[in-house]
C-alpha positions in Angstrom: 0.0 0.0 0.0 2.8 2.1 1.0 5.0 1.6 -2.6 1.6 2.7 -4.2 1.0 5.8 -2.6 4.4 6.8 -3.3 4.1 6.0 -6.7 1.1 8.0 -7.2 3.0 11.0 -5.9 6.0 10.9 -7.5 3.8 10.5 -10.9 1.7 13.8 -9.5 4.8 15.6 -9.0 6.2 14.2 -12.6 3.1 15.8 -14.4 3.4 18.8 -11.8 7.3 19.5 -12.8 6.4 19.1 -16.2 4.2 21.5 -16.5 6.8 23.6 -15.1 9.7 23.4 -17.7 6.3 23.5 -20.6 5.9 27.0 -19.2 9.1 27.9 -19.3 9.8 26.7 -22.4 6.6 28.9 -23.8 7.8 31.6 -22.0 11.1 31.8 -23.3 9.6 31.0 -26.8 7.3 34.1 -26.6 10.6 35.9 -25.3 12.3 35.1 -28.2 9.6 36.1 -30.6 9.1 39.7 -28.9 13.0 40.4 -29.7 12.8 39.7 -32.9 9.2 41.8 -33.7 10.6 44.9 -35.1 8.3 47.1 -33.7 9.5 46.4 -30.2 12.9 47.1 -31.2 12.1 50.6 -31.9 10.1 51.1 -29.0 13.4 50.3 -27.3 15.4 52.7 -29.1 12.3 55.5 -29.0 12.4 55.1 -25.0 16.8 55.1 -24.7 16.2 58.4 -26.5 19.4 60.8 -28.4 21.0 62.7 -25.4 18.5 65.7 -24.7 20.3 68.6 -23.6 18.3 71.3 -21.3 17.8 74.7 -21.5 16.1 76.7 -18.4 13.3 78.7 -19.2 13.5 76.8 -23.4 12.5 73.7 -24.3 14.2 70.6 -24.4 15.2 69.0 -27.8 17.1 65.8 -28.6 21.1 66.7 -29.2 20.6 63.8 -32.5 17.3 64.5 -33.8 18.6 65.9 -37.1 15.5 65.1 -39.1 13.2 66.1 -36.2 10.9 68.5 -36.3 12.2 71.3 -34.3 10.5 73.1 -31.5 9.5 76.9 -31.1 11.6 79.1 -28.7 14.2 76.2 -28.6 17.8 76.4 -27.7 19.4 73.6 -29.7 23.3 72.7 -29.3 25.1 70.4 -30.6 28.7 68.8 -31.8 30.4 68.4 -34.8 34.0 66.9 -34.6 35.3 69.8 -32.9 33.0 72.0 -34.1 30.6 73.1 -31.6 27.1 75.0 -32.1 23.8 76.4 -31.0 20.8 77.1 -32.7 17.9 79.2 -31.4 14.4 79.3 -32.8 11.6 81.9 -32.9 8.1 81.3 -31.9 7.6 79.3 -35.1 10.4 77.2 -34.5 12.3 79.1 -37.6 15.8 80.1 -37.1 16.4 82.7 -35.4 20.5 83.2 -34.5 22.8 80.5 -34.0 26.6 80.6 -32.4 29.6 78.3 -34.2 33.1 78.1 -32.4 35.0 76.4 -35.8 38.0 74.5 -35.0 37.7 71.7 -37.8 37.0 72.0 -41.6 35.7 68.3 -42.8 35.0 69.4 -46.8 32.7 68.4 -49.5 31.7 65.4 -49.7 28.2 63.7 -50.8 25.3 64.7 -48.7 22.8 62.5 -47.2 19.7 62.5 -48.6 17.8 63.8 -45.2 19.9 67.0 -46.1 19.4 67.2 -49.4 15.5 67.0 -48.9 15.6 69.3 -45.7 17.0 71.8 -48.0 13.9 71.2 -50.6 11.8 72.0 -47.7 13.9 75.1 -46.9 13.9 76.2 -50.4 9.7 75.5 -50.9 9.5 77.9 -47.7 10.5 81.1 -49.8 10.3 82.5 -53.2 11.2 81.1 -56.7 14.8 81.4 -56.9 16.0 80.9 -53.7 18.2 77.8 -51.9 18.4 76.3 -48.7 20.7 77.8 -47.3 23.0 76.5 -45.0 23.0 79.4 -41.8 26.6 77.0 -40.8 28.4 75.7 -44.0 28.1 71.7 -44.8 31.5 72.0 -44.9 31.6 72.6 -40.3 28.2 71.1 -40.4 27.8 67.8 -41.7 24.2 68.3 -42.5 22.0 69.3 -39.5 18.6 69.4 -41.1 16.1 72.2 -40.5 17.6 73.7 -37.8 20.3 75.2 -39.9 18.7 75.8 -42.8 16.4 78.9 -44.2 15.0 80.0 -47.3 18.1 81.8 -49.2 18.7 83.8 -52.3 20.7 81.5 -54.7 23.0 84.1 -56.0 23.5 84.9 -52.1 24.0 81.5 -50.9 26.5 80.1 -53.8 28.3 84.0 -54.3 29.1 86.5 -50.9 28.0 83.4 -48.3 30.0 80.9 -49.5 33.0 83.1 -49.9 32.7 84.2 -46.8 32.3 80.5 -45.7 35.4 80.2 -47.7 37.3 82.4 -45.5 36.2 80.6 -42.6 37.9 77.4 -43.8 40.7 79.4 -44.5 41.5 80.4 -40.9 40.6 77.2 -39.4 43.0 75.2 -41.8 45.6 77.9 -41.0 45.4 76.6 -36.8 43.0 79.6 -36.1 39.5 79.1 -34.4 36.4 81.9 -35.9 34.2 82.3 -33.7 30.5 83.5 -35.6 27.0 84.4 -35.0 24.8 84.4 -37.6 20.8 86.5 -37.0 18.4 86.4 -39.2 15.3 89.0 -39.6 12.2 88.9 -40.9 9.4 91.2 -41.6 7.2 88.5 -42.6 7.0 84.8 -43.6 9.5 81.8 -43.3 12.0 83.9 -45.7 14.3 86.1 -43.8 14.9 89.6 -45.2 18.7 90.3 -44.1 21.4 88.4 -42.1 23.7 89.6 -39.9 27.3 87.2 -39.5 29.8 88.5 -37.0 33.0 86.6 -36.5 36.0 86.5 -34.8 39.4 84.8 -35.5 41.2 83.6 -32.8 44.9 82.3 -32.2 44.6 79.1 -30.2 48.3 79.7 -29.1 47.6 82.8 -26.9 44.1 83.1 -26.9 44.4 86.2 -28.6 41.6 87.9 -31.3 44.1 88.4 -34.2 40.7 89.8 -36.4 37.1 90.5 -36.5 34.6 91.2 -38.7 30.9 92.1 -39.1 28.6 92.2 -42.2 24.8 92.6 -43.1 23.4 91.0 -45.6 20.3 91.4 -48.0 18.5 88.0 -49.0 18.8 88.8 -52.8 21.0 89.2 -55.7 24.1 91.2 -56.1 25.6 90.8 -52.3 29.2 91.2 -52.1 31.3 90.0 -49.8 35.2 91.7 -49.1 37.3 88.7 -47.9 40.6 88.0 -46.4 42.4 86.1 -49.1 43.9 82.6 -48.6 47.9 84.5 -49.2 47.1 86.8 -46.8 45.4 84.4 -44.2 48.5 82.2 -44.4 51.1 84.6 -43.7 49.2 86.4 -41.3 51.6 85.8 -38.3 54.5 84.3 -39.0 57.4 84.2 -36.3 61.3 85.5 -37.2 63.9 83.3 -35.4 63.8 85.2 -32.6 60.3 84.8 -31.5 59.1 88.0 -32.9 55.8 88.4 -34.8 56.1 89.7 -38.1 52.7 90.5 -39.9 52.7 90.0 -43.5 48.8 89.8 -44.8 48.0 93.7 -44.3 44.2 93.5 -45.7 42.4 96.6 -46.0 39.0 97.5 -43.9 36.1 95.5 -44.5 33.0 97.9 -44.3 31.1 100.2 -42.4 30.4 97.2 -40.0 33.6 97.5 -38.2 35.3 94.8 -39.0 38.9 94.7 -36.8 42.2 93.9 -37.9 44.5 92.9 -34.4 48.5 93.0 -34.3 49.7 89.6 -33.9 50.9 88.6 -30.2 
């Protein structure tokens, strides 16, 4: 009677245990089969997020959200190589002004095509004719998406902008850091009416402001732009033997802006 009852119970437990490892085995299986859906998987990356940088009194935006849409009275920074910037929006979530501290030139190069169609959407926002322009070149940038980009005059944007972005390059390939900030004004609309760069070159070395420069610009045809040229940029402080500095690039005032010219350290 005895070896009976125990043989009942160790069958009851038998059924019991495998039960058990059948549940777990389904549980796993489902586990399994909710990595692999897709949609999960982006949930995932949705809730881990881009780093979101804060702003008191602004809103908060994601540091990577590039093709995001971008957020009114926003404070945006972000990092390019060395490059570093800040973008800040109106109460349209347009640009506004933006801050660049250029210490890296990366080039040309292909663009992607989130860039390329960002710059569509610029370009649709204004009148026929114009770009989207690039507030930051592509060149510092890398392609930052809407944040950087505005309606823009073609003959501006490929003629006095890029040559002044030109200049920029110049410095910074040189071992100088330019420091700029770009507003934009409108009357009106998503198109701005003028801009407004400001820049400073700086000598990494001593810290020093070796030049500065200011210049307004109309969003049409026929803007000129007075640069530093590359000859001049490259000599501009070159050392004798001794230690001294000896200035060789001697450009001539800018404009009415005020643009700066300082003696070499």
């Amino acid at each position: 009677m005895g070896e009976a009852r125990r043989g009942r119970r160790r069958h009851a437990f038998g059924r019991r245990e495998g039960r058990r490892q059948g549940r777990g085995r389904g549980q796993a299986r489902q586990g399994r089969e909710r990595r692999k859906d897709p949609r999960r998987r982006e949930g995932s990356r949705r809730r881990q997020g881009a780093g979101i940088r804060q702003d008191p009194g602004r809103r908060q935006i994601s540091a990577d959200a590039r093709t995001s849409k971008v957020a009114p009275n926003a404070t945006v920074s972000r990092t390019e190589g060395k490059n570093e910037f800040t973008w800040t929006t109106d109460s349209e979530g347009r640009f506004a002004s933006g801050e660049a501290r250029l210490k890296e030139d990366f080039g040309g190069g292909k663009r992607p095509k989130s860039e390329t169609d960002a710059q569509k959407d610029a370009a649709a926002k204004g009148k026929d004719g114009d770009q989207g322009g690039h507030m930051f070149a592509y060149r510092f940038t890398k392609g930052q998406g809407e944040i950087n980009l505005v309606p823009q005059d073609a003959n501006l944007n490929v003629g006095a902008w890029k040559k002044m972005e030109n200049e920029f390059a110049d410095w910074v390939n040189n071992g100088k850091e330019v420091n700029v900030e770009v507003v934009a004004k409108r009357s009106s609309g998503d198109r701005p009416d003028t801009f407004r760069a400001s820049y400073e070159v700086t000598d990494p070395s001593s810290g020093k402001v070796i030049y500065e420069n200011s210049k307004r610009f109309e969003n049409a045809p026929g803007e000129t732009f007075d640069r530093v040229s590359s000859k001049d940029i490259k000599n501009w402080a070159t050392r004798d033997d001794d230690g001294r500095a000896r200035d060789q690039g001697r450009p001539h005032r800018r404009d009415r802006q005020g643009p700066r010219r300082h003696a070499a350290a």
